[in-house]
C-alpha positions in Angstrom: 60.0 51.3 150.2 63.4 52.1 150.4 65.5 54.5 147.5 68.1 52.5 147.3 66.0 49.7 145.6 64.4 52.3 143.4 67.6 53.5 142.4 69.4 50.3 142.1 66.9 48.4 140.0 65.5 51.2 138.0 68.3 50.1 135.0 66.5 46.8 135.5 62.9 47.8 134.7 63.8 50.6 132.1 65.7 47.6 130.2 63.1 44.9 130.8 60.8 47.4 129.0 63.1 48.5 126.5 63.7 44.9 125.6 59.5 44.1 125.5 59.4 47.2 123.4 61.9 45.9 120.9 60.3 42.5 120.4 56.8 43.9 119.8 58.1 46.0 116.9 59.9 43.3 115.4 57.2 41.5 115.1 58.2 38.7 118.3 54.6 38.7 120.0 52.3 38.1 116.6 50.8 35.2 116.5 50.8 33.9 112.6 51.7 30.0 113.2 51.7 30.0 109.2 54.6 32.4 109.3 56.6 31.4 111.9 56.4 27.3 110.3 57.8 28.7 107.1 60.6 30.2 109.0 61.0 27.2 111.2 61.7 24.7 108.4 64.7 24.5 106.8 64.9 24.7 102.9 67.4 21.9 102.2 66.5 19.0 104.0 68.3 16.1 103.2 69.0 12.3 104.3 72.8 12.7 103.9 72.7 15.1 106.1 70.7 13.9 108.9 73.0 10.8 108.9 76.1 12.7 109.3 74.6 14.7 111.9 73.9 11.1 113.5 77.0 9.9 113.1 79.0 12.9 114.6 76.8 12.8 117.8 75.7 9.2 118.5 78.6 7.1 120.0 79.5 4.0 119.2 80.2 0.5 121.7 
C-alpha cells in the first residue's frame, strides 16, 4: 500500500470514527422504539393544519 493513501485518507477514518463515537454517546444507536415514537410524534396535531399544509403544496387545474 501506498503512504500517500494512508496519509491522505487518514482525516477520513479518524472523522468517520469520531462521528460513530459521537452518536453512540448521544444515545443514536439504542434501540427503545418506545422512545424514539414519542419523539417522532408531534404534540399539536391538528386538521387545520394538515389542510393548509395541503393547500400550499398540492396544485390546482
Amino acid at each position: 500500500m501506498d503512504i500517500r493513501y494512508l496519509i491522505v485518507g487518514s482525516p477520513f477514518i479518524i472523522a468517520f470514527f469520531y462521528t460513530l463515537f459521537w452518536l453512540r454517546k448521544w444515545g443514536a444507536f439504542n434501540s427503545n422504539n418506545d422512545n424514539l415514537s414519542k419523539k417522532m410524534t408531534p404534540k399539536n396535531e391538528s386538521l387545520e393544519n394538515n389542510f393548509i399544509l395541503e393547500n400550499i403544496f398540492l396544485p390546482k387545474h
